[in-house]
Each structure stands twice: as structure tokens, then as C-alpha cells.
Backbone as JSON, one array per atom type, in Angstrom:
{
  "sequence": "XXXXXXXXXXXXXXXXXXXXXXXXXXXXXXXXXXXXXXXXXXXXXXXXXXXXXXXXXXXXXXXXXXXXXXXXXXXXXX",
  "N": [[0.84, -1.18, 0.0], [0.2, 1.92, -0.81], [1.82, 4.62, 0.81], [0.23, 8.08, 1.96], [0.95, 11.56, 1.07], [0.55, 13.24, 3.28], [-1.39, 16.07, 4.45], [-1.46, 19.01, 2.85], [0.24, 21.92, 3.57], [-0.83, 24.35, 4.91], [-0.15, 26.99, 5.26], [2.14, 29.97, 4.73], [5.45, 29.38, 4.49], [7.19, 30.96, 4.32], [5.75, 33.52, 4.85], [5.82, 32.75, 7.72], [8.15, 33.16, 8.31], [8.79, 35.59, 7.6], [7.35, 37.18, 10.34], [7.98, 35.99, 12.19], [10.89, 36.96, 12.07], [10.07, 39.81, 12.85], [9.39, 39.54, 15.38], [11.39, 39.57, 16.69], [12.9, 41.2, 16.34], [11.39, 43.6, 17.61], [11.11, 42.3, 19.57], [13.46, 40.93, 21.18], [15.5, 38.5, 20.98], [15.88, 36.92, 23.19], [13.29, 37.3, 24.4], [11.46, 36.67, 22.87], [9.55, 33.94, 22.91], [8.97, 31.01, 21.9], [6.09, 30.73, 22.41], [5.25, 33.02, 22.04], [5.81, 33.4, 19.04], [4.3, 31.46, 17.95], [1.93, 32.46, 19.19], [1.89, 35.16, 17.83], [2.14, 33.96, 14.49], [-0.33, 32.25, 14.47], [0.06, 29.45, 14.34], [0.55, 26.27, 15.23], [2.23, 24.96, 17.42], [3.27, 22.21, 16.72], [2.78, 22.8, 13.84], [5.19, 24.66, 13.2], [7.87, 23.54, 14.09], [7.74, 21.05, 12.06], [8.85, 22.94, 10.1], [11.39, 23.61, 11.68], [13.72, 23.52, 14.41], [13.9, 24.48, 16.41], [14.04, 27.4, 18.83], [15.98, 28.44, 18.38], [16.79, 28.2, 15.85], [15.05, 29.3, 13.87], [15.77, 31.53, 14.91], [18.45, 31.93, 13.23], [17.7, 31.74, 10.69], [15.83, 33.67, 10.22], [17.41, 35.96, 10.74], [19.13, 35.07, 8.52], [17.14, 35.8, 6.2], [17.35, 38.43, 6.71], [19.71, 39.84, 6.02], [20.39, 38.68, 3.7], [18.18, 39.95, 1.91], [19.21, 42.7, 2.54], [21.34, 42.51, 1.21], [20.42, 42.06, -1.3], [18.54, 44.8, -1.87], [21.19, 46.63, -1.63], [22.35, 45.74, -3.94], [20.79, 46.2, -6.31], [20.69, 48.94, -5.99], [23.21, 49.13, -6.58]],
  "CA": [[0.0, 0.0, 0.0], [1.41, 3.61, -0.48], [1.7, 6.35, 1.92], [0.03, 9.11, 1.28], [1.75, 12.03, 1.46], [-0.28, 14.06, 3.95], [-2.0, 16.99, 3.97], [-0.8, 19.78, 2.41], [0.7, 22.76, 3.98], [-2.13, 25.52, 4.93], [0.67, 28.39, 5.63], [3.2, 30.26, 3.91], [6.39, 28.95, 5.56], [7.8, 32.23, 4.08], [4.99, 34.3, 6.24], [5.94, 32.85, 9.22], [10.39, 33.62, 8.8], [8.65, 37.15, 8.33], [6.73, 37.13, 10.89], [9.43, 35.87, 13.19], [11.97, 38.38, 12.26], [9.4, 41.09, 13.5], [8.65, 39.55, 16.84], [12.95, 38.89, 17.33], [13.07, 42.43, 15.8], [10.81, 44.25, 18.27], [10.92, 41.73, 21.3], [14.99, 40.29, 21.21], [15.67, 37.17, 20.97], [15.56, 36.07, 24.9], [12.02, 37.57, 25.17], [10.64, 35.69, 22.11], [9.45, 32.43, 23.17], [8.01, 30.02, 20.73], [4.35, 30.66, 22.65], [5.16, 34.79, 21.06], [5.54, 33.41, 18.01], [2.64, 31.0, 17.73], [0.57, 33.87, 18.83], [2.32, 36.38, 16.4], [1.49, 33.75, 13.55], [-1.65, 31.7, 14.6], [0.27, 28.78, 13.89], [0.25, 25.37, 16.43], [3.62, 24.16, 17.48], [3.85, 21.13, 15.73], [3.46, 22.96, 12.54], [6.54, 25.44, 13.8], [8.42, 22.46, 14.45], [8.04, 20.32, 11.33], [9.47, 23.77, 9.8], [12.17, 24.21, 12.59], [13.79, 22.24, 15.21], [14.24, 25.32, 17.57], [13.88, 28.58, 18.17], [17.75, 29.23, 17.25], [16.66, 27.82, 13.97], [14.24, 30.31, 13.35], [16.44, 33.22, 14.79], [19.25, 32.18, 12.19], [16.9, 31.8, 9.34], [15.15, 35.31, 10.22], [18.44, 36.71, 10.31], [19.66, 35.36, 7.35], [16.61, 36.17, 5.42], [17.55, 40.07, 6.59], [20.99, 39.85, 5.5], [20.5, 38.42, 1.9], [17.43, 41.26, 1.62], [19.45, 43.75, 2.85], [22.55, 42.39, 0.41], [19.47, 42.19, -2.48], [18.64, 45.99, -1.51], [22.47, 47.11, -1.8], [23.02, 45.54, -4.78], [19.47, 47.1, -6.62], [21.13, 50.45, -6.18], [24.53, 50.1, -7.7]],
  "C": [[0.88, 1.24, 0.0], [0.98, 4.3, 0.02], [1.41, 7.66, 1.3], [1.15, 10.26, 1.82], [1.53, 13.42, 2.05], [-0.79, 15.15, 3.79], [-0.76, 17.94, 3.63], [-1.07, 20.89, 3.64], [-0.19, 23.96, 4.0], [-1.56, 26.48, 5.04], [1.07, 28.55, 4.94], [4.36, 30.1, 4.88], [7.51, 30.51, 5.33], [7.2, 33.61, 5.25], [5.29, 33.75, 7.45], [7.34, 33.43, 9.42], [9.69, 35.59, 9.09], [7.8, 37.7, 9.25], [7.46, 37.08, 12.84], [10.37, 36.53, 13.03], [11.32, 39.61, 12.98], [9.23, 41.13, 14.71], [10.34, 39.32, 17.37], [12.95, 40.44, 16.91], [12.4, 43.63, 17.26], [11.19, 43.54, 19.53], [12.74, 41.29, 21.78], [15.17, 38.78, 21.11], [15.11, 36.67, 22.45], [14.0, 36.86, 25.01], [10.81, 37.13, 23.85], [10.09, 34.48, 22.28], [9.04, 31.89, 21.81], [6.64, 29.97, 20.85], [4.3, 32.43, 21.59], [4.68, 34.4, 19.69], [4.61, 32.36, 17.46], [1.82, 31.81, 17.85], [0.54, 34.59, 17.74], [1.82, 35.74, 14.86], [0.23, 32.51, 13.22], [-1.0, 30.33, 14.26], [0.76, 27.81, 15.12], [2.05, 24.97, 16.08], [4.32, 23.37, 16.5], [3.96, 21.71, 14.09], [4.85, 23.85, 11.98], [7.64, 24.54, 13.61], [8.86, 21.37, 13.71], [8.72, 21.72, 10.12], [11.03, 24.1, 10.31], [12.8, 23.61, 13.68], [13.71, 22.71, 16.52], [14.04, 26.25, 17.73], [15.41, 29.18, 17.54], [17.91, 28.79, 16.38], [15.8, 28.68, 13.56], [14.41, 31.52, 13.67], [17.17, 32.91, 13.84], [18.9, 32.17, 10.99], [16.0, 33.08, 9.29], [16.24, 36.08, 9.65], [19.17, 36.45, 9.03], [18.98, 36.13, 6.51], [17.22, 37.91, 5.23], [18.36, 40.37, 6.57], [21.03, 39.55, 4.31], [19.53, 39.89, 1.56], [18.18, 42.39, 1.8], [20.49, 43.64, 1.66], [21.97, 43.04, -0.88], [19.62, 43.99, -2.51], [19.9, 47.23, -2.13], [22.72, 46.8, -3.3], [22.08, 45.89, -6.1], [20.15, 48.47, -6.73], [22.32, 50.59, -6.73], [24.47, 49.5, -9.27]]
}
């Protein structure tokens, strides 16, 4: 029998990195929990989680995102 290959993905896994840069952006890292950012994007743990393993996986993937954008940005103007 074959495995299906479960439901599909109801978020934008992109809306949540920006979503989480705003609440590490405004709140700091140590006052972000993982309950902040479930609130901040309505989104249940486990689906955080099959995205993420941690939250210092989803500060270094915020921060990269706003280091390549910012590179993108820089490199738009010359």
C-alpha cells in the first residue's frame, strides 16, 4: 500500500520567517518564546516544528533572510 503524502501545507512557511523576524526584531531574541511566536502567527507548534527544530533555527533563518534582503537591496542600487 502507499503512503500518502499528507496533507498539504495551509501556511506560507515564508509568512511565518517574516513574521518571526518582526517579533525577534521588536521583542529580542531572549524575550521571544516560541508561545510569542505562535501567537504572532496563529500557527500550532507542531506545525513550527516540522518547519524548525528550535527557536535558534528560526532566529538564524530570520536573520539570514535580513541579511540576503538587505545584500538584495544594496546591490538594486549600484
Amino acid at each position: 500500500m502507499k503512503a500518502s503524502a499528507g496533507r498539504p501545507r495551509e501556511f506560507d512557511p515564508e509568512t511565518f520567517l517574516n513574521t518571526a523576524l518582526e517579533c525577534f526584531w521588536q521583542k529580542g531574541y531572549q524575550a521571544t518564546s516560541m508561545a510569542v511566536l505562535m501567537k504572532a502567527s496563529g500557527l500550532a507548534s507542531a506545525c513550527i516544528y516540522k518547519l524548525y527544530p528550535d527557536k535558534r533555527a528560526i532566529y538564524l533563518a530570520a536573520l539570514q533572510r535580513y541579511m540576503d534582503e538587505g545584500i538584495s537591496r544594496t546591490v538594486k542600487r549600484n
